[in-house]
C-alpha positions as CSV (number, residue, x, y, z in Angstrom):
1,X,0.0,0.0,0.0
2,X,2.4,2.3,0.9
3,X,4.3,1.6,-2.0
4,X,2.2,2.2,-4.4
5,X,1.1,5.7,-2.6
6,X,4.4,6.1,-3.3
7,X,4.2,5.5,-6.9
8,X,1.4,7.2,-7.2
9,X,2.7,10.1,-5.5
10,X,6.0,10.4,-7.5
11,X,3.7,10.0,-11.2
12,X,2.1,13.3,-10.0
13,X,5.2,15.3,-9.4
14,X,6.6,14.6,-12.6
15,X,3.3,14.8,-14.5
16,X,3.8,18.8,-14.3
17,X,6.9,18.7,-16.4
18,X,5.0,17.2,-19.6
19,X,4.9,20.2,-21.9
20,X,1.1,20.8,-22.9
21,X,-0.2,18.9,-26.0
22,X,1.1,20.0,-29.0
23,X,3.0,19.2,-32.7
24,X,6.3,18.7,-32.1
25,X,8.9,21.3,-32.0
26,X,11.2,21.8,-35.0
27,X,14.1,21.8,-32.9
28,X,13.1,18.3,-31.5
29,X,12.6,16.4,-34.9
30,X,15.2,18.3,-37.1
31,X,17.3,15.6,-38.4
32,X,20.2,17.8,-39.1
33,X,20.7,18.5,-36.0
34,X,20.7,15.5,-34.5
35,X,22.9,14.4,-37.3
36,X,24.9,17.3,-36.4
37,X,25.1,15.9,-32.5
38,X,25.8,12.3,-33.5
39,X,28.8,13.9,-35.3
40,X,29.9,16.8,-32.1
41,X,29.6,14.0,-29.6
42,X,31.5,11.5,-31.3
43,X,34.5,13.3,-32.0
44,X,35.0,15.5,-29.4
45,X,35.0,11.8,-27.2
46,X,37.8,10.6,-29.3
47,X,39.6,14.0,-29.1
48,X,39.4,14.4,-25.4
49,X,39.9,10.6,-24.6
50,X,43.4,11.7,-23.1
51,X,42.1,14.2,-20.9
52,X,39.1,12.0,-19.9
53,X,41.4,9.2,-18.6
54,X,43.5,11.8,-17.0
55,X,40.7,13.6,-15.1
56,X,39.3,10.2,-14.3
57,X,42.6,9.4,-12.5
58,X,42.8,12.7,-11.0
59,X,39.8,12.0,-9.3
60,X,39.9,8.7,-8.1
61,X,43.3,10.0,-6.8
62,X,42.2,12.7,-4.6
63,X,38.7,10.9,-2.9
64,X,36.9,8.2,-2.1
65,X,33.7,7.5,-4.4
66,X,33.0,6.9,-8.1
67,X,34.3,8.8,-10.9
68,X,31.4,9.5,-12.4
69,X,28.5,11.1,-11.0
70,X,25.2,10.2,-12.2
71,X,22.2,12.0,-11.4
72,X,18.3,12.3,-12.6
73,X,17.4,15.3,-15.1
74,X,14.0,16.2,-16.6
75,X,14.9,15.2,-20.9
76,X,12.7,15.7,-23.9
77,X,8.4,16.3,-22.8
78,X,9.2,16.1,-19.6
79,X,10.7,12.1,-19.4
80,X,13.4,11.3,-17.0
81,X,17.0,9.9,-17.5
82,X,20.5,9.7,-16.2
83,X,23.1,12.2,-16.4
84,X,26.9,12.1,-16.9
85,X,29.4,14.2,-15.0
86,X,33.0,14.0,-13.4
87,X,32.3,13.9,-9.6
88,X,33.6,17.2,-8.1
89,X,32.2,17.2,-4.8
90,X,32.2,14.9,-1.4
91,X,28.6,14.0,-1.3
92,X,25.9,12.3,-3.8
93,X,23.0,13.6,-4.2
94,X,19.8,12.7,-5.9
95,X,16.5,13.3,-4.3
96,X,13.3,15.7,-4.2
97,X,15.3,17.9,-1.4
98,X,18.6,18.9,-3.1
99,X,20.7,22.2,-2.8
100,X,22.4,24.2,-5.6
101,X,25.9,24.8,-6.1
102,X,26.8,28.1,-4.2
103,X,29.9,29.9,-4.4
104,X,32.5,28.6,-2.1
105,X,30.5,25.2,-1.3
106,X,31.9,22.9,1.2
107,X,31.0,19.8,-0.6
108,X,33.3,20.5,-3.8
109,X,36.6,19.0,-3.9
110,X,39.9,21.1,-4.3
111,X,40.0,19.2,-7.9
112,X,35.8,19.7,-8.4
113,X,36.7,23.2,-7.7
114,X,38.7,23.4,-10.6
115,X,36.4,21.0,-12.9
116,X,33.7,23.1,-12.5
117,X,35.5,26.7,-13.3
118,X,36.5,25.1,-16.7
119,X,33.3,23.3,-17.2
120,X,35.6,20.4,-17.3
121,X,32.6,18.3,-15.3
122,X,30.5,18.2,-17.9
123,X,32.4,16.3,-20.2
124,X,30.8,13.1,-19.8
125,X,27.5,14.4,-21.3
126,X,28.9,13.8,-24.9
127,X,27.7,10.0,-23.9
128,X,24.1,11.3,-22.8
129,X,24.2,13.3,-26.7
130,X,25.3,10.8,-28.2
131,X,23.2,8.7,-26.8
132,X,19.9,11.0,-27.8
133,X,18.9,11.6,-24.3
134,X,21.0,15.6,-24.5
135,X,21.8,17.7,-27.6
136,X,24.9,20.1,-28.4
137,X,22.7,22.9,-28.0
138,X,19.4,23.2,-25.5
139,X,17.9,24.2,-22.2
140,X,20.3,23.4,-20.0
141,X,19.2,20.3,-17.7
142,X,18.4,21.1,-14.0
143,X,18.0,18.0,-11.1
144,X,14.4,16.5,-11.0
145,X,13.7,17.5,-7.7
146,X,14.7,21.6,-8.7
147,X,12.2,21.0,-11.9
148,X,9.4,19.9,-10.0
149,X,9.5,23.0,-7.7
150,X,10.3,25.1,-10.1
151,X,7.6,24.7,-12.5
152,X,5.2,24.9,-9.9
153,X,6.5,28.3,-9.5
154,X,6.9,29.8,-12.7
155,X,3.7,28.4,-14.8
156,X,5.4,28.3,-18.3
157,X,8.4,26.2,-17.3
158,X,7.5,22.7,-18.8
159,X,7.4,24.5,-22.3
160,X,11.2,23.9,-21.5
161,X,11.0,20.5,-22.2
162,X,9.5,20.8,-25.9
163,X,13.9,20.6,-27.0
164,X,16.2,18.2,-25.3
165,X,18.4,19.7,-22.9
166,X,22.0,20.6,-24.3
167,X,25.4,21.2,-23.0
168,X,25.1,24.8,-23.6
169,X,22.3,27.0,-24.1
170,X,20.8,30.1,-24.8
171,X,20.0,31.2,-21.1
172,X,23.8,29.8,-20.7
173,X,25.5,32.4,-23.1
174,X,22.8,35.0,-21.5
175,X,24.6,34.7,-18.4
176,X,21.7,32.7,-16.7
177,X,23.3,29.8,-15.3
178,X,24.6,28.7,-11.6
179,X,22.5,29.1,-8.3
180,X,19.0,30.4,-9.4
181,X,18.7,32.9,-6.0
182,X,15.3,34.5,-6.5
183,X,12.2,34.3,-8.9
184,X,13.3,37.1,-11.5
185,X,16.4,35.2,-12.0
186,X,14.3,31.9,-13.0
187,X,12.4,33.7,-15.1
188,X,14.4,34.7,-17.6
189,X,16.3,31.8,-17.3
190,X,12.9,30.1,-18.4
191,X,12.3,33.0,-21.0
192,X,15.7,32.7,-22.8
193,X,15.1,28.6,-22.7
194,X,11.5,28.8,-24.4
195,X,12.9,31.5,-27.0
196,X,15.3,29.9,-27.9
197,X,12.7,27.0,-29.2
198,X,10.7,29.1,-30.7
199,X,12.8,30.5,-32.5
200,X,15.2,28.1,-33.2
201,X,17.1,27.2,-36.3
202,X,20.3,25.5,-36.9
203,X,22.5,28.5,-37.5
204,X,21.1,29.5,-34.1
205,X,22.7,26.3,-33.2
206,X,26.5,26.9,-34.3
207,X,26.0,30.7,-33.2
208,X,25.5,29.8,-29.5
209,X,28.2,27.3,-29.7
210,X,30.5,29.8,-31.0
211,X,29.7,32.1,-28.3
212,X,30.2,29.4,-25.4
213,X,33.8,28.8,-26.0
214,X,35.0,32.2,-25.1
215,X,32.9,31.3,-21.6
216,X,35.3,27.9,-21.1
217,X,37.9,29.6,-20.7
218,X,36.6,32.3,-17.8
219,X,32.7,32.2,-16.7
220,X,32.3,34.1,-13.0
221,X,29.0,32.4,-12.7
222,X,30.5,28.8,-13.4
223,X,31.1,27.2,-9.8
């Protein structure tokens, strides 16, 4: 019985991240640009195998727990699956009560630290691309439990999940990105996200990724 409340309970919460009826989005069905991710992923894997293996031994190196960390994020209308990063911090969470990144965070490593300045963490999400569950380019994925608060909060938020969430994004190269600290800062996160769909083509696409390099290499929201 309780089980099944449970269940029960859980189908609810994630109901409200289904995007509302609707044909689907061009950015969702375009096969170019999932050719176009098959391609990205692919290579930038074999390029950065080196540095993969090394920051996998880095971290195994400094602290106890796995490599990876894997974690659930809301993926295309609103269906759940499991993300890819380097673990930078001491702790594992996944769970309806979760807390952001802030700046100076106890739980980051001396080596996650680092990881997350360069972006470096996120490296393992070429697998989720290439696997279809994450694009090049899209709303940038936030943990379950966040989504479900936050799109009780802010009433267009599932529209979010009409693209499949990317490595970078528009509300990224916007500045938008990090600790969400207060309503107006959600918003337009959300805003930039759903523009970006609406209006999305695939030069769009090689524009924003054009403008996120620059932001590797020195982001003072990236922590």
């Amino acid at each position: 019985m309780g089980l099944g409340m449970t269940v029960a309970a859980k189908a609810t919460e994630t109901h409200i991240l289904a995007p509302s009826a609707a044909a689907p989005t061009r950015v969702a069905v375009s096969r170019r640009k999932r050719a176009f991710d098959i391609l990205f992923s692919g290579l930038a894997l074999l390029a950065f195998l080196p540095l993969l293996l090394l920051i996998g031994t880095a971290i195994w190196m400094e602290s106890e727990g796995p490599i990876l960390f894997r974690q659930q994020r809301t993926g295309l209308l609103g269906k759940p699956f499991r993300i890819y990063k380097f673990r930078t911090m001491r702790v594992m969470e996944d769970g309806a009560d979760l807390k952001q990144a802030q700046r100076g965070d106890t739980r980051v490593t001396p080596l996650g630290a680092l990881l997350r300045k360069l972006s470096l963490d996120e490296l393992p999400q070429l697998l989720n691309v290439l696997k279809g569950e994450m694009s090049i380019v899209g709303p940038r994925p936030h943990a379950l439990g966040h989504d479900i608060q936050w799109a009780r909060r802010v009433p267009a938020y599932a529209a979010r999940f009409r693209a499949r969430p990317g490595l970078t994004g528009q509300a990224q190269v916007m500045g938008y990105r990090g600790e969400v600290a207060n309503d107006e800062g959600l918003l337009k996160r959300i805003e930039a996200d759903n523009a970006y769909i609406e209006g999305w083509s695939f030069g769009r696409d090689l524009g924003l990724v054009a403008r996120t390099v620059p932001l590797l290499f020195g982001d003072d929201r990236a922590f």
